[in-house]
C-alpha positions as CSV (number, residue, x, y, z in Angstrom):
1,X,84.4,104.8,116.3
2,X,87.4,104.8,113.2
3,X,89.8,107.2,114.4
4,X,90.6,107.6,110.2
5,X,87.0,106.6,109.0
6,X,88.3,103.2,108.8
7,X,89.1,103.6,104.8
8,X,92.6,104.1,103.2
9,X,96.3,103.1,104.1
10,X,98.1,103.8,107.1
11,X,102.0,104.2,107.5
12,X,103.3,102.9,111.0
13,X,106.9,104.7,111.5
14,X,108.6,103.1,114.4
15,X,111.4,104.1,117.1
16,X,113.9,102.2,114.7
17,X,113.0,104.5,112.0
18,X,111.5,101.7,109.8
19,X,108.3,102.4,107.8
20,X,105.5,99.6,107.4
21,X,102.5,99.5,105.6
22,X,99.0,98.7,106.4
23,X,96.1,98.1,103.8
24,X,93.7,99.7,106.4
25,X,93.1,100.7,109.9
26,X,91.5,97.1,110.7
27,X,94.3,95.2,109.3
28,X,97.0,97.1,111.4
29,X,94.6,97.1,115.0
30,X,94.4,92.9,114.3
31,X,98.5,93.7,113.9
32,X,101.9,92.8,116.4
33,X,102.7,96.9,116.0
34,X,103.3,97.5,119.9
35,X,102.2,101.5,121.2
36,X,105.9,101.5,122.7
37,X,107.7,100.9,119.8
38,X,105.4,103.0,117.6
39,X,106.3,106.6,116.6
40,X,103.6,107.4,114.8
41,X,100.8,106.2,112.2
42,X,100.1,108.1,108.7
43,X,97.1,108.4,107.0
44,X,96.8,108.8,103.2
45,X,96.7,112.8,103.5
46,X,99.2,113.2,105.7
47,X,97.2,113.1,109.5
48,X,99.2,111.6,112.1
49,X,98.1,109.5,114.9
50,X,99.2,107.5,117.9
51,X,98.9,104.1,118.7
52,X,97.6,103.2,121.9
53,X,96.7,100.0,124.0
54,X,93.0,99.7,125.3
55,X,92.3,98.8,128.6
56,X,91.9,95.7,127.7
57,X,95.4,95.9,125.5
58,X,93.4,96.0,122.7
59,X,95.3,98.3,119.8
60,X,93.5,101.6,118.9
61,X,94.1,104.6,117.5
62,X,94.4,108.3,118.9
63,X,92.7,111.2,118.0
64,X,94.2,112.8,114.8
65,X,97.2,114.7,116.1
66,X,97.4,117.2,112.6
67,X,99.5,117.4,109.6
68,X,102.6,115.2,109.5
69,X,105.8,117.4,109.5
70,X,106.8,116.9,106.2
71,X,110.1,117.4,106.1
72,X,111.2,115.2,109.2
73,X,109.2,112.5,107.0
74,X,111.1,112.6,104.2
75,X,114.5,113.1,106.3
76,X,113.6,109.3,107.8
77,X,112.6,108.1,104.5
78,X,115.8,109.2,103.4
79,X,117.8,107.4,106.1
80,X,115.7,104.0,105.5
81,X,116.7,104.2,102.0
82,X,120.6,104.7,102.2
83,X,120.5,102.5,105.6
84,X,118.0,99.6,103.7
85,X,119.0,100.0,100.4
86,X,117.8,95.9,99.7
87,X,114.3,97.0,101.3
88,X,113.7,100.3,98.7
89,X,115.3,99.2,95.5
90,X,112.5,102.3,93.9
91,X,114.1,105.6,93.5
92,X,112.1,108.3,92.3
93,X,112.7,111.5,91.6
94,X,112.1,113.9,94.3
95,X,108.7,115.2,94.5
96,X,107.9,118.8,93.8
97,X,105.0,119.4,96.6
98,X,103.7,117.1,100.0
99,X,100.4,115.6,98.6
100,X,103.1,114.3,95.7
101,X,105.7,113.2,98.3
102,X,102.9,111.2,100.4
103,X,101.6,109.8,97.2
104,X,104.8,108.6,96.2
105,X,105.6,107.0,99.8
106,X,102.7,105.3,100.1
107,X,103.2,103.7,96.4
108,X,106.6,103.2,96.9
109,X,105.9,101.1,100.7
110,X,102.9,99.2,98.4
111,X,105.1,98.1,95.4
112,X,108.0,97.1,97.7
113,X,105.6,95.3,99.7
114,X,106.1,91.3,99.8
115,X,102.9,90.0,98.6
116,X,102.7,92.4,96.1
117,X,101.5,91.3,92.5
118,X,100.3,94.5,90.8
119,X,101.3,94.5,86.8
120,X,104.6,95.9,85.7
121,X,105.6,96.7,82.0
122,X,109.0,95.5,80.7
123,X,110.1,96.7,77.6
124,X,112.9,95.1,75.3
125,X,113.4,96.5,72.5
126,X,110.2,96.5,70.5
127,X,109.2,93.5,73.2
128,X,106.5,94.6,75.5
129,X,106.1,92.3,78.8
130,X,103.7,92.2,81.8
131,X,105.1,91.1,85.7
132,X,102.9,90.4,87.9
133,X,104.7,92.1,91.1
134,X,108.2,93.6,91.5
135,X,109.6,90.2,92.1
136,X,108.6,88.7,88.9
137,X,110.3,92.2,86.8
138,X,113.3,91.1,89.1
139,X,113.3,87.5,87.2
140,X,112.7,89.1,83.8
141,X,114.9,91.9,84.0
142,X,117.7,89.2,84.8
143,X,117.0,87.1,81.6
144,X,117.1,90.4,79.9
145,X,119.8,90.2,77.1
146,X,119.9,94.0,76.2
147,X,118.8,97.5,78.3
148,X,115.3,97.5,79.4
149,X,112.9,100.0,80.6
150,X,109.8,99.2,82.8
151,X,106.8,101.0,84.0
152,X,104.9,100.8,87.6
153,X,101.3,100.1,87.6
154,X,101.3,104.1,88.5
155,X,102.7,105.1,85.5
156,X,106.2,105.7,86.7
157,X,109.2,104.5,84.4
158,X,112.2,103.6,85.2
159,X,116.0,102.0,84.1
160,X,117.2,99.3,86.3
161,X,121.3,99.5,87.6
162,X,122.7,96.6,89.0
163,X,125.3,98.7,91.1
164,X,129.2,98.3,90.8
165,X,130.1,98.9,94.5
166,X,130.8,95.4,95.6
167,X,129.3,96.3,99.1
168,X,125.8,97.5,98.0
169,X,126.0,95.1,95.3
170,X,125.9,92.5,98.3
171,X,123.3,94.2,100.3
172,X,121.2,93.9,97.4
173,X,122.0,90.4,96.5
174,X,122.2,90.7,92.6
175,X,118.9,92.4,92.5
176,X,118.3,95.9,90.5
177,X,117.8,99.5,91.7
178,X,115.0,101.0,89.5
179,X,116.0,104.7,88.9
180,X,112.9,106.7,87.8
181,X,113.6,108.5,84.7
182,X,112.1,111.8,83.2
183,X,109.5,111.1,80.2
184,X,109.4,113.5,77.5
185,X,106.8,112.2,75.3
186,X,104.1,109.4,75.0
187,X,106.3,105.8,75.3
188,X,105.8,103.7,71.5
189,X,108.3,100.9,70.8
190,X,110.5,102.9,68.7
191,X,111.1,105.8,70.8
192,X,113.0,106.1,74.5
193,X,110.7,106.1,77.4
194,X,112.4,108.9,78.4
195,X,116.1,110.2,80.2
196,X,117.6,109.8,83.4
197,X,118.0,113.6,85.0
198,X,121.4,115.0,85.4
199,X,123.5,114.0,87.7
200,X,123.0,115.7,91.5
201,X,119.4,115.5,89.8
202,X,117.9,112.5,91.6
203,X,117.4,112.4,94.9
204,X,115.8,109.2,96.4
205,X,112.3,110.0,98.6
206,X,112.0,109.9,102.3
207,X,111.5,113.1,106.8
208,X,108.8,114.1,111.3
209,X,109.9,115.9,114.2
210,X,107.5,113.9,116.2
């Protein structure tokens, strides 16, 4: 039987602290994850699991093991992001309770994901644009002769920064941070899609005492 119902995402967090994502519970037990380099798996509402070996070294899932400790989560998120920088370009602005935090992470993992091709908006100007996944906005945000603001196919908007230290800069191989900014109003073409907070404001996601 499903140990999650067999619907939903799952997070894998492993003993390197990285964070992977799985489209369901089938996809990641037909995965390479390995129990002994697995922390822990995350469901969409925050359960934690274990991974374990059957004993015919088939993967499987544990029991659920309760609520996630949510700020360990987002401590390790954290870390990924300052550590990974090139691997979580999305910054969003910090979330104000858990069900928003494990929204956002679970979005966030999704749209950074490589096969990705969910429709973003870019918007020159009065020019509206569609990109099919975060690598095509990359492309169009490049050609982009003026500032830009996009949108994620969750609503979030954002400004992209191509940083000025030379070392992140590197790490990030001329590619864009997208810094979520605050909307203030419904978005039309004459009118800003909204302002980045102050700063000391933003603070990128990411913590589990496991």
């Amino acid at each position: 039987m499903s140990a999650t119902q067999g619907a939903g995402p799952l997070i894998v967090l492993d003993d390197e602290g990285q964070f992977r994502r799985f489209s369901s519970e089938a996809e990641l037990l037909r995965s390479q994850e390995r129990p002994e380099s697995t922390r822990c798996v995350i469901d969409r509402v925050g359960q934690y699991f274990h991974l374990l070996a059957d004993p015919d070294g088939r993967l499987v899932l544990s029991r659920p093991l309760g609520p996630v400790e949510h700020h360990s989560l987002r401590q390790h998120f954290l870390r990924q992001q300052h550590g990974h920088p090139e691997m979580h370009r999305l910054l969003r602005l910090y979330p104000a309770t858990r069900e928003e935090f494990l929204e956002a992470i679970f979005e966030e993992l999704e749209l950074e994901g490589p096969g990705d091709d969910q429709g973003w908006t870019l918007q020159s100007g009065q020019q509206s644009q569609q990109c099919a996944g975060l690598r095509a906005l990359d492309a169009q945000v490049a050609r982009a002769s003026g500032p830009v603001s996009v949108t994620d196919p969750f609503g979030h908007a954002y400004r992209p920064r191509i940083p000025w230290n030379r070392a992140l800069a590197r790490r990030l191989r001329g590619h864009p941070l997208y810094i979520e900014v605050v909307r203030e109003r419904a978005h039309t073409p004459d009118a800003p899609v909204g302002k980045e907070p102050r700063p000391g404001a933003l603070e990128p996601l990411g913590r589990a005492q496991f």
